[in-house]
N, CA, C and O of each residue as an XYZ file, in Angstrom:
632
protein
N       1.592      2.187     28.897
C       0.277      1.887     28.365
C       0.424      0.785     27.308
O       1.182      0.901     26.345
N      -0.143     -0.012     27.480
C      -0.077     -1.580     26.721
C      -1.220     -0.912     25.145
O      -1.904      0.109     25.090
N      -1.017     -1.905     24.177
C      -1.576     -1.603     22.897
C      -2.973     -1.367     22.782
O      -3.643     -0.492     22.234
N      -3.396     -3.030     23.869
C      -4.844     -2.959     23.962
C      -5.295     -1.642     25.190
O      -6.514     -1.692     25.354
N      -4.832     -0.842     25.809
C      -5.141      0.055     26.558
C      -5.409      1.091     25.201
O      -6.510      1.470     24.800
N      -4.136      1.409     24.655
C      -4.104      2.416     23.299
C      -5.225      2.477     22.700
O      -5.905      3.428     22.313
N      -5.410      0.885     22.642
C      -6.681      0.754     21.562
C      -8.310      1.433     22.269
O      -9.100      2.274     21.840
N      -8.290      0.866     23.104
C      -9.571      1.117     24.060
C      -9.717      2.957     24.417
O     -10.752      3.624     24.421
N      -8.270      3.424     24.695
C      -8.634      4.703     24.896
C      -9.423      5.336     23.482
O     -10.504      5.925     23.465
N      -8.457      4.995     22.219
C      -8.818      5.609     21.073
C     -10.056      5.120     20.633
O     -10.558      5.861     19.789
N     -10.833      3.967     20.957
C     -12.081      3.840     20.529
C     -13.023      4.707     21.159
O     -14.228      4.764     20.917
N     -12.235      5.523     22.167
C     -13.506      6.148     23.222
C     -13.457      8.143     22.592
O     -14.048      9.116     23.059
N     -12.724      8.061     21.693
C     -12.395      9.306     21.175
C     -13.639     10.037     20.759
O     -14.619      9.319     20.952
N     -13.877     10.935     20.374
C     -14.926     11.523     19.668
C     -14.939     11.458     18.238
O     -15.899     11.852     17.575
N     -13.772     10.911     17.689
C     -13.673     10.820     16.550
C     -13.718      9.269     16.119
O     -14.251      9.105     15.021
N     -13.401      8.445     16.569
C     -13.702      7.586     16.649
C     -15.563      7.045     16.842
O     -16.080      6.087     16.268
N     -15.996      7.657     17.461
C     -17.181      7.254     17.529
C     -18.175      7.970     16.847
O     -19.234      7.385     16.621
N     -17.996      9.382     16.397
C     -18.284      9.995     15.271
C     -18.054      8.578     13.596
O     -18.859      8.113     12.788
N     -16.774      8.424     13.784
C     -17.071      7.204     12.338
C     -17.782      6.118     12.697
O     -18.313      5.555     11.740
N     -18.074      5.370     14.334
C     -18.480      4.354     14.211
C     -20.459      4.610     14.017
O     -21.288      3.726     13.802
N     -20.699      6.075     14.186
C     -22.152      6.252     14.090
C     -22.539      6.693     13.411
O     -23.652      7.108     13.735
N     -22.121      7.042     11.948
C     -22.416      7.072     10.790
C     -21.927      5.617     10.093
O     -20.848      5.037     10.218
N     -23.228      5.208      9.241
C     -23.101      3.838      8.760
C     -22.312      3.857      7.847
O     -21.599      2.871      7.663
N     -22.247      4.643      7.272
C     -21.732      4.798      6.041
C     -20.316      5.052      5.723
O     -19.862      4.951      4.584
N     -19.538      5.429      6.902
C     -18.065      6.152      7.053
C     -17.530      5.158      6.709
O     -16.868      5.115      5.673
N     -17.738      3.882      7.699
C     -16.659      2.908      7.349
C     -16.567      2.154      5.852
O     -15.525      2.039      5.208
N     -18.077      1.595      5.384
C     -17.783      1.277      3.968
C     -17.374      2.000      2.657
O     -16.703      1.605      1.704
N     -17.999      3.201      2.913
C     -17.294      4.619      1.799
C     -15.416      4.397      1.960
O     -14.675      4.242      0.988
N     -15.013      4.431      3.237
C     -13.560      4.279      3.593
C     -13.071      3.080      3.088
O     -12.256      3.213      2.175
N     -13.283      2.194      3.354
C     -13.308      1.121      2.954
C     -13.183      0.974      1.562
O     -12.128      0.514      1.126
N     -14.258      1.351      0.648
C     -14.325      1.197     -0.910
C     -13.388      1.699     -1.585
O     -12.815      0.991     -2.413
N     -12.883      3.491     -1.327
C     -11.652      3.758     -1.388
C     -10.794      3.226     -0.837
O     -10.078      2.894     -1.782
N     -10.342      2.902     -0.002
C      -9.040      2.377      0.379
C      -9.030      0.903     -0.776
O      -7.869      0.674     -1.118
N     -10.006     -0.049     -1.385
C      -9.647     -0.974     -2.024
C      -8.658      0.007     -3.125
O      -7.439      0.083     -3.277
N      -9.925      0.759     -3.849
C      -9.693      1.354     -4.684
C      -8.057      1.971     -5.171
O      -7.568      1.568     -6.226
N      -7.497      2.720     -4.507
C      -6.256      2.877     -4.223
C      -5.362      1.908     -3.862
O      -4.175      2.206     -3.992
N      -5.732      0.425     -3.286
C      -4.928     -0.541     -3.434
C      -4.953     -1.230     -4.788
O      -3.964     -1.765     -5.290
N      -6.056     -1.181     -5.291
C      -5.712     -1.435     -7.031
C      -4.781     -0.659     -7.683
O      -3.967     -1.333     -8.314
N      -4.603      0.732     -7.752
C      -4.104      1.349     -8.302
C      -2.580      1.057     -8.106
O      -1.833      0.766     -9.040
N      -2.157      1.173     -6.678
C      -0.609      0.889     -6.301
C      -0.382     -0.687     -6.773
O       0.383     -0.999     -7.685
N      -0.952     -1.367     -6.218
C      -0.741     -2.809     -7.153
C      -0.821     -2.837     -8.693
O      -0.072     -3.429     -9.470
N      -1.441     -2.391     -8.851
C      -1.995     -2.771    -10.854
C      -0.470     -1.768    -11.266
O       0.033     -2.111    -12.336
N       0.097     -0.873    -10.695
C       1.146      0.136    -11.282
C       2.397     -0.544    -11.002
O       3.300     -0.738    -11.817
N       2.371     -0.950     -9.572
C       3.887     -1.949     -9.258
C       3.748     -3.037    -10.847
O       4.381     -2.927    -11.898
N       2.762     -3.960    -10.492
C       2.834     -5.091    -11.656
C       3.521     -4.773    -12.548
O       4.676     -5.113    -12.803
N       2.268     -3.533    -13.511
C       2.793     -2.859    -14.596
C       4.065     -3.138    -15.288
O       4.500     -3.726    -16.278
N       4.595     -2.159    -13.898
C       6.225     -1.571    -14.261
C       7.240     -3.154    -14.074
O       8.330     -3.247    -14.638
N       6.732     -4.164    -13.309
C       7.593     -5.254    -13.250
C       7.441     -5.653    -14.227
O       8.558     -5.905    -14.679
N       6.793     -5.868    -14.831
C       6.187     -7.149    -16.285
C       6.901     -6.261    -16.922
O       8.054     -6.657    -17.092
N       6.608     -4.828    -17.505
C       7.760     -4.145    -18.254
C       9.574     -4.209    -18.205
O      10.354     -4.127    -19.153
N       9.859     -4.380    -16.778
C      10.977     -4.422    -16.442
C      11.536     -6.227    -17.245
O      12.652     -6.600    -17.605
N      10.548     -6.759    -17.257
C      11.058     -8.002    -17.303
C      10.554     -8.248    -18.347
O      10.180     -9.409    -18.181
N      10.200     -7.883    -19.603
C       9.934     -7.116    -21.034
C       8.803     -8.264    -21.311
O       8.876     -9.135    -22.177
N       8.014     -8.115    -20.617
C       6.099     -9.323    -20.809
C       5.147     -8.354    -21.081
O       3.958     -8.650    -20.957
N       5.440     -7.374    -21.390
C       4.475     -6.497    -22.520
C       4.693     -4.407    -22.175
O       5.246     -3.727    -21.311
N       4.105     -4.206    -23.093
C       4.118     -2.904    -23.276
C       5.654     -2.449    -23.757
O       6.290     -1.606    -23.125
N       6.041     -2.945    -24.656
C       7.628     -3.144    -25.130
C       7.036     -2.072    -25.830
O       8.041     -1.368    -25.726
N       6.034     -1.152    -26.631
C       6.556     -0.189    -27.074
C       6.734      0.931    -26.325
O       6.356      1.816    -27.092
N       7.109      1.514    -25.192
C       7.401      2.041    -23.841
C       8.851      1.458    -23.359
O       8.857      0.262    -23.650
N       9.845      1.760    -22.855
C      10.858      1.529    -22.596
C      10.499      1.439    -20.720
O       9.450      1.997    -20.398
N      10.988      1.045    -20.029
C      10.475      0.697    -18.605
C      10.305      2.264    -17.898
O       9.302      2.539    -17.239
N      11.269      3.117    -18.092
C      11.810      4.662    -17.495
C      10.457      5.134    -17.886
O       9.916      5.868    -17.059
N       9.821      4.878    -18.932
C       8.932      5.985    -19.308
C       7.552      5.630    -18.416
O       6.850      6.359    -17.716
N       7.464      4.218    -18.734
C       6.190      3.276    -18.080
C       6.421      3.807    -16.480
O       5.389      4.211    -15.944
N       7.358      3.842    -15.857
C       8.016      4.414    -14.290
C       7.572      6.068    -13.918
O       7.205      6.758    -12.967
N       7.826      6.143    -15.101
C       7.427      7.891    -15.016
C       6.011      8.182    -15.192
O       5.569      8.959    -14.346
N       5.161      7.757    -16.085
C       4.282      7.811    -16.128
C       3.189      6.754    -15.098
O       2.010      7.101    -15.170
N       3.373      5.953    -14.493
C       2.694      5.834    -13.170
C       2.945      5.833    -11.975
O       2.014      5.633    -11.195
N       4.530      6.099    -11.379
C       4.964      6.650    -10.374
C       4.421      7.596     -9.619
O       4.418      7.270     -8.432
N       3.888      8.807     -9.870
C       3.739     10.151     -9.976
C       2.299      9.386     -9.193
O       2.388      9.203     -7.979
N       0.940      8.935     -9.943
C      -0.402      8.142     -9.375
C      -0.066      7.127     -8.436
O      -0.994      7.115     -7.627
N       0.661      6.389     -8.166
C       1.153      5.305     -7.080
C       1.638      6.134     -5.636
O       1.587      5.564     -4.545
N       2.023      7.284     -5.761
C       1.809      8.268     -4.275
C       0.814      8.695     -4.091
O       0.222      8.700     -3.011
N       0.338      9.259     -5.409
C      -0.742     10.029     -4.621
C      -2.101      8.948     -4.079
O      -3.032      9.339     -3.374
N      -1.935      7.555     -4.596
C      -2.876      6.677     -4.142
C      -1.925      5.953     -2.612
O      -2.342      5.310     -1.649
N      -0.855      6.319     -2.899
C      -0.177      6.310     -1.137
C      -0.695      7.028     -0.137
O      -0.824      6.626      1.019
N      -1.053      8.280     -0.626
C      -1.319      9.379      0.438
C      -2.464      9.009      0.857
O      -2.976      9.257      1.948
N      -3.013      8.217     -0.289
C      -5.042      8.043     -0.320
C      -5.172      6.855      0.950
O      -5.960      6.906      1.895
N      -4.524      6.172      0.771
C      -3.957      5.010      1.417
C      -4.124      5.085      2.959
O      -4.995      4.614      3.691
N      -3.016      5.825      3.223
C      -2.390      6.705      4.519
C      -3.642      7.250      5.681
O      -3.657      7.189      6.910
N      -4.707      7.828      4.634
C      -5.598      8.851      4.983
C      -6.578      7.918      5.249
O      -6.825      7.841      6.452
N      -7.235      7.167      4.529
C      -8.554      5.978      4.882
C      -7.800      4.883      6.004
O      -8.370      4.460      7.010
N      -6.648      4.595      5.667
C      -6.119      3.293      6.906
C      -6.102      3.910      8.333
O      -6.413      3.330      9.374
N      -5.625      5.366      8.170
C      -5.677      5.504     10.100
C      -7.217      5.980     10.288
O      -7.715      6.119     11.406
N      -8.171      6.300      8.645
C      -9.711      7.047      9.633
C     -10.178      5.619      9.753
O     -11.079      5.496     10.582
N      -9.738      4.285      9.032
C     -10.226      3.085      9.537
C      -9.728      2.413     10.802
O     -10.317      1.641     11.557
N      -8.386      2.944     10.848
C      -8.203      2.325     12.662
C      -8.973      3.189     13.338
O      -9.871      2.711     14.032
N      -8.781      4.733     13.282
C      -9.759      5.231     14.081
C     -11.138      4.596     14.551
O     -11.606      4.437     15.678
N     -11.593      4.307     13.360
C     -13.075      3.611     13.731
C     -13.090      2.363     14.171
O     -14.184      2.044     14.637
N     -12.108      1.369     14.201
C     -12.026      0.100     14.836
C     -11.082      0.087     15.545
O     -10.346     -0.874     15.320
N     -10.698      0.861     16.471
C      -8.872      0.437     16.941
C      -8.778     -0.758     17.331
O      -7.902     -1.534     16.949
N     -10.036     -1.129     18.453
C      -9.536     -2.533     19.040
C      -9.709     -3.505     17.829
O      -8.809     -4.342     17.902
N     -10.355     -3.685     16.953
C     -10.057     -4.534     16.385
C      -9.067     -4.777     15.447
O      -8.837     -5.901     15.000
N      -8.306     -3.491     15.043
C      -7.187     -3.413     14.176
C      -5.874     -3.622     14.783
O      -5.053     -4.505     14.534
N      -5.804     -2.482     15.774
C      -4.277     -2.361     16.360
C      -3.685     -3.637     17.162
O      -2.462     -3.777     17.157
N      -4.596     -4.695     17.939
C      -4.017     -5.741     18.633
C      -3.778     -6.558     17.286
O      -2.818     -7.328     17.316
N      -4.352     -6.511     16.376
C      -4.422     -8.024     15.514
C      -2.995     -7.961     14.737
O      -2.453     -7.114     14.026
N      -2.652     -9.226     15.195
C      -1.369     -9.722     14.103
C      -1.573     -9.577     12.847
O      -0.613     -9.314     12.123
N      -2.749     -9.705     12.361
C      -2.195     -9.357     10.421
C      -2.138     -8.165     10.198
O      -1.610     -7.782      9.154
N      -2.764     -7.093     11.289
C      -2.695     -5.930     10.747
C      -1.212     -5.277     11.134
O      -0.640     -4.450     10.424
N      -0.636     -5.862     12.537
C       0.795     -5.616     12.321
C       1.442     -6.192     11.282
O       2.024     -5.223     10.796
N       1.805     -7.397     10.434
C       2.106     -7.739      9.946
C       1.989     -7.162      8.467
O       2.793     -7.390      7.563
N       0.852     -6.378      8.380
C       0.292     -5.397      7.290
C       1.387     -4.444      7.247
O       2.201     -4.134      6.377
N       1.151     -4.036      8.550
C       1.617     -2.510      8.690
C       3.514     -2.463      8.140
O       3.976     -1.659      7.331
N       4.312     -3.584      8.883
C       5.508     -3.728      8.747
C       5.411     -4.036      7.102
O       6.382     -3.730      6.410
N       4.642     -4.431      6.700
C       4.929     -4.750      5.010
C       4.560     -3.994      4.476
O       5.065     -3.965      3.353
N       3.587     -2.950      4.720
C       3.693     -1.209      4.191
C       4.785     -0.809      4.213
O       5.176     -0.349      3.141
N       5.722     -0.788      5.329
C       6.544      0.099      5.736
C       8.196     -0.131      4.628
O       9.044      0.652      4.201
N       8.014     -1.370      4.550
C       9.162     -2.510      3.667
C       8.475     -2.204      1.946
O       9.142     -2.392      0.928
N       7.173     -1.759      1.953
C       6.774     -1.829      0.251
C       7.141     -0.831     -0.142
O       7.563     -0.753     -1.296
N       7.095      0.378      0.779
C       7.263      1.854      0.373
C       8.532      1.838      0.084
O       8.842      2.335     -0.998
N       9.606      1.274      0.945
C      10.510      2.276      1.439
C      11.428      1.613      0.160
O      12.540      2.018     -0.178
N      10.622      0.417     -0.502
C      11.321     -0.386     -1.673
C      11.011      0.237     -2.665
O      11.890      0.402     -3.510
N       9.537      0.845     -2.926
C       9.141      1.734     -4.047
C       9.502      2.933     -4.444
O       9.427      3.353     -5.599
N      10.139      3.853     -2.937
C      10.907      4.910     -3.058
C      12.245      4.364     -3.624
O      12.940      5.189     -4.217
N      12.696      3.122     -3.529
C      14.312      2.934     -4.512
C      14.057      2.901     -5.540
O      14.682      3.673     -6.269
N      12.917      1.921     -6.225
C      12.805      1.947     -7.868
C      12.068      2.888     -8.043
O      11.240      2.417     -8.823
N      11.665      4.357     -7.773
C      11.355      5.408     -8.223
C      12.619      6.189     -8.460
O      12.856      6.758     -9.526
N      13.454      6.189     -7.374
C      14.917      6.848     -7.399
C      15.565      6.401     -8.981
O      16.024      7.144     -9.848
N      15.406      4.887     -8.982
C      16.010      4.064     -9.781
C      15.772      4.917    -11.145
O      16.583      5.621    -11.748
N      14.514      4.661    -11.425
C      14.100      4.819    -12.489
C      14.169      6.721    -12.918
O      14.230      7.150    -14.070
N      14.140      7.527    -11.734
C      13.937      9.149    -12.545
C      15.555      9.551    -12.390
O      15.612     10.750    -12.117
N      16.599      9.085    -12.455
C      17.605      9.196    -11.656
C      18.782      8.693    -13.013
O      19.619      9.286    -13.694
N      18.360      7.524    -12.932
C      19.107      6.437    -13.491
C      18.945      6.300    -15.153
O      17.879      6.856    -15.419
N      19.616      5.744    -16.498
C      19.770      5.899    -16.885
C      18.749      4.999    -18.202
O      18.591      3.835    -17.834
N      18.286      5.188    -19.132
C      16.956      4.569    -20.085
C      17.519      2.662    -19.538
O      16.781      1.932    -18.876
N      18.340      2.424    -19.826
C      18.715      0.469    -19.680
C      18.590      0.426    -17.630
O      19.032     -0.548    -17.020
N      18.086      1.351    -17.059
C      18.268      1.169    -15.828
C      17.563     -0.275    -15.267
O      17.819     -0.855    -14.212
N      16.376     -0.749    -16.557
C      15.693     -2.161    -15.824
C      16.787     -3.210    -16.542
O      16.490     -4.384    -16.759
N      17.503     -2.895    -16.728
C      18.413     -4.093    -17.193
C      19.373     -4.814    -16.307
O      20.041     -5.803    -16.611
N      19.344     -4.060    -14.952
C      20.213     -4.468    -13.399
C      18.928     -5.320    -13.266
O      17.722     -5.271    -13.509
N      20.066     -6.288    -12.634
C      19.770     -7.724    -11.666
C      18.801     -6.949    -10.694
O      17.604     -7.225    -10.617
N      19.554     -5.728     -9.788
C      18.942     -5.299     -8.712
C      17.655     -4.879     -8.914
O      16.804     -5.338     -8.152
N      17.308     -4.085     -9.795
C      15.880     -3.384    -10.029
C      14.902     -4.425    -10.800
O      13.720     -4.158    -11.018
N      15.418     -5.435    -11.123
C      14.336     -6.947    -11.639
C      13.928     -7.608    -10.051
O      12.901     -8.090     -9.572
N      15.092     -7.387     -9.624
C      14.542     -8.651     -8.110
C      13.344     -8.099     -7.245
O      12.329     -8.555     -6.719
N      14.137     -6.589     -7.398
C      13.213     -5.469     -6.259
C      11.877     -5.273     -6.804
O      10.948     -4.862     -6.109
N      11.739     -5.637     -8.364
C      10.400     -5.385     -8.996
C       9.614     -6.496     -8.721
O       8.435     -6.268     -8.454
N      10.023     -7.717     -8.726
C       9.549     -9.046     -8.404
C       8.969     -8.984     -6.613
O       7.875     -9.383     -6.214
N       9.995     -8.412     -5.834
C      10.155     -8.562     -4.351
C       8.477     -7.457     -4.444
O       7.429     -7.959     -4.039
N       8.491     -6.259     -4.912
C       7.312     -4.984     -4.573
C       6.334     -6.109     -4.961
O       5.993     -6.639     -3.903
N       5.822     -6.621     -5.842
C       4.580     -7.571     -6.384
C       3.984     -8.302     -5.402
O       2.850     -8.210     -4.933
N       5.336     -9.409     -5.021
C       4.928     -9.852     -3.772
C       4.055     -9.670     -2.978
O       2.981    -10.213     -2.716
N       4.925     -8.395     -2.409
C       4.975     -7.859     -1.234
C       3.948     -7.122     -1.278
O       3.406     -6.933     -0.190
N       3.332     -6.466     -2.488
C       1.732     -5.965     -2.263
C       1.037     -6.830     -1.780
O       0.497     -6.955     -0.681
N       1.095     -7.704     -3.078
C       0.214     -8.990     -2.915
C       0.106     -9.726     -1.400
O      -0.837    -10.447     -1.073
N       0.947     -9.490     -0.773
C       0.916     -9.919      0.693
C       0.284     -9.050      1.777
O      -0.087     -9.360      2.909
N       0.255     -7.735      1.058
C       0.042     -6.914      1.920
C      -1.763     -6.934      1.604
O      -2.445     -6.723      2.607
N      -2.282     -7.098      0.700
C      -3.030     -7.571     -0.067
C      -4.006     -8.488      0.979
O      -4.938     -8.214      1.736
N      -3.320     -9.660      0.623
C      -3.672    -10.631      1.682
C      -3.933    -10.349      3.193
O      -4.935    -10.765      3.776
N      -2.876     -9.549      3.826
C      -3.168     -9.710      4.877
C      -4.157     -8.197      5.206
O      -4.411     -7.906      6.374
N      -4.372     -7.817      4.704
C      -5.404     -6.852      5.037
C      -6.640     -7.332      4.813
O      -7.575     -6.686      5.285
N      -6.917     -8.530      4.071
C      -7.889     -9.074      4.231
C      -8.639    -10.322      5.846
O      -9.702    -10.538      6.429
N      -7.015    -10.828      5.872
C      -7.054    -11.305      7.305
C      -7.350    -10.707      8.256
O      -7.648    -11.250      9.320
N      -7.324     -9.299      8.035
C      -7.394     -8.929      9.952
C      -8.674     -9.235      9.849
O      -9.016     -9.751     10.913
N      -9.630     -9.174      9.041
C     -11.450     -9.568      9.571
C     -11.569    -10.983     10.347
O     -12.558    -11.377     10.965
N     -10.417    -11.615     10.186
C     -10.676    -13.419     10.192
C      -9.729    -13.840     11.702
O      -9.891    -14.780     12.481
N      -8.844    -12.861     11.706
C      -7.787    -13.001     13.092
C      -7.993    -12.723     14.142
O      -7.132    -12.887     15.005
């Protein structure tokens, strides 16, 4: 079964067409899902600019890590939960489109980078932002929202 078949079956779902006939499902989904992408972005930043000591110096980076780590999953989970009830409601237009693969693989690369500097940081020792490694990886997550960012805005345009 090819993607665009995938897609076409799942638009014909009951659940799927349950969100596409309420007006309201998709932009409520929608508003949260920004919402929770502020949060995981505005917390990555945060903790980089700290790591790389451009403010909140009275906080040591471990603590700034600890204290928004913990909200950056649970706006993961939030994440998780509105992105597949939004493919649900659009498959064909989500699942064939290149930015939204291109999304998806840079979810998969943001997390699995955010689960190291979480390790890093509850694990590791108060000077832990003082490695080369956990400055680059803080720089690389920013990005890499920010891209992810971007291209979730593309799939409307692709």
């Amino acid at each position: 079964m090819s993607l665009s078949n995938f897609a076409s079956w799942l638009d014909a779902t009951p659940l799927s067409t349950s969100l596409k006939d309420n007006f309201w499902a998709v932009p409520t989904l929608q508003s949260i899902h920004i919402l929770a992408v502020c949060l995981v972005f505005t917390s990555a930043v945060v903790v980089s600019l700290r790591v790389w000591n451009l403010m909140g110096t009275d906080w040591n980076p471990h603590l700034w890590a600890r204290r928004l780590y913990p909200p950056q999953w649970w706006a993961l989970l939030v994440l998780l939960i509105t992105g597949l009830l939004q493919v649900l409601a659009e498959p064909t237009r989500e699942l064939p489109n290149p930015a939204f693969q291109i999304k998806m693989v840079g979810v998969i690369v943001a997390v699995v980078l955010a689960q190291w500097m979480t390790r890093q940081f509850y694990r590791g020792p108060e000077d832990v932002a003082a490695r080369a490694s956990v400055r680059l990886t803080s720089i690389l997550l920013g990005v890499l929202w920010l891209g992810i960012i971007f291209a979730g805005r593309w799939i409307a345009y692709v």
